[in-house]
Steps between C-alpha positions, in 0.01 A plus 500: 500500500249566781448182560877348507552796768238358692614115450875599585363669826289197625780319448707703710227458719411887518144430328293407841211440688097583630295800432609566106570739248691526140850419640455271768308458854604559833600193739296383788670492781590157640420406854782417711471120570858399572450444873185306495601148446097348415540754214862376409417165527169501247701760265768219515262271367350707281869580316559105464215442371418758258838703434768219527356321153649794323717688692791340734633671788838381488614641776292390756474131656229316626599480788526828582168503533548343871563861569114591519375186625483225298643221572713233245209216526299804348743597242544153391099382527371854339746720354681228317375324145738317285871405632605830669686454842411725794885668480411548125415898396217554309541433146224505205324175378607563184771591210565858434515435175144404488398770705664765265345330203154516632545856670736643269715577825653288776284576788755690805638335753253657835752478802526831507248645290292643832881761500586541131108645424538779725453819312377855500150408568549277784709157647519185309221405719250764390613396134447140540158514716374743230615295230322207606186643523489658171483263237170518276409281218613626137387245238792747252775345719707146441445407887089634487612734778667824550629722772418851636817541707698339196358565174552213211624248780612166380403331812105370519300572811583163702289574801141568280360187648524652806432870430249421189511730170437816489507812286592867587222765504657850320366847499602777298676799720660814409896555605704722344225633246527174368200264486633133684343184599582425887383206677207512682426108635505179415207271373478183587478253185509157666553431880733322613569224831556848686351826626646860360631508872602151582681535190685828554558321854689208331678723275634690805608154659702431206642867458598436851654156476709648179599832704670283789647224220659815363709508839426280745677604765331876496332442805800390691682755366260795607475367862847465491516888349272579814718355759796700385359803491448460810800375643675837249266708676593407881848461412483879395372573824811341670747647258341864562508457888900389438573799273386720746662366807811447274516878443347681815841595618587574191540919478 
């Protein structure tokens, strides 16, 4: 019964992620990379190439990725592999059907996944750029892999040639009078193409290229909000100064 608690809860997206105990782990919190556009653009790649296999993001096109500086000839020459048009959104390279037959679940459409993960323990940021950085080979597991931040996860780790394997280090605490194990580290089982930090750099990248996919126009929108304000706040200036000469001979 325990355990289908827990499952439901993952599911829900409630389980999360990085220093652990019985019921969970706390998230990391993401850095904030929606402004930098080398970060964008290399998180952009990063998505096509390692995300988009599975996962489509139907609700984004490639072109909209002229918004942080690439151009078409770039879409088209690197972003691009079978027959998809640069007006096309970004769609999965394959069936659903397969997919749910060798996951046991259709993996989720990740427009807006960066808003939908937002929970009690952080943003959908923190969620994703914890969950990307806790995966840990488990030989018990269809997929050889499991998940801190989202215990019994269907999905593999798709980035471990980049971050390498590794295994989490536990030690046994007290909370509660109870005796847990809590994470304490990782262990490095095999390394991969990059560094524990280059790594957690790319993994920000791509947090940050799926943060401003979630809304584009977020950016625009909170200069916009700044402007406003502004213009609100001098117009109350002007309205105040009228009130009161409105009124002065007013007994």
């Amino acid at each position: 019964m325990k355990k289908l608690i827990l499952t439901l809860v993952a599911a829900l997206g409630i389980v999360t992620g990085a220093h652990a105990a019985e019921g969970g782990i706390a998230w990391d919190k993401a850095p904030d990379r929606t402004t930098d556009i080398a970060a964008l653009q290399n998180g952009a790649k990063l998505f096509v190439n390692y995300c988009l296999n599975c996962h489509s993001a139907a609700f984004m096109r490639y072109n909209r990725l002229q918004d942080i500086g690439i151009s078409e000839q770039q879409i088209k020459d690197n972003l691009l592999f079978t027959t998809e048009k640069v007006g096309d959104t970004m769609q999965a390279n394959f069936n659903p059907r397969d997919a749910k037959g060798w996951f046991g679940t259709v993996p989720p459409d990740l427009t807006l996944v960066a808003r939908s993960r937002a929970g009690h323990g952080g943003t959908g940021p923190d969620y994703l750029y914890t969950y990307l950085r806790t995966f840990y080979r488990d030989s018990s597991k269809a997929t050889g892999w499991d998940n801190l931040a989202f215990p019994s996860v269907a999905m593999p780790n798709v980035l471990w040639e980049l971050q390498g394997e590794r295994r989490p280090v536990y030690k046994e605490v007290e909370q509660h009078g109870h005796k847990v194990h809590v994470i304490s580290g990782w262990e490095q089982v095999k390394p991969g193409k990059l560094t524990p930090a280059q790594y957690d750099q790319a993994v920000g990248d791509l947090v940050g290229y799926m943060q401003w996919m979630a809304e584009p126009a977020q950016n625009t929108r909170i200069r916009l909000g700044v402007w406003v304000l502004l213009f609100l706040a001098m117009t109350l200036v002007f309205v105040w100064r009228l009130n009161a000469a409105y009124w002065k001979d007013v007994k």
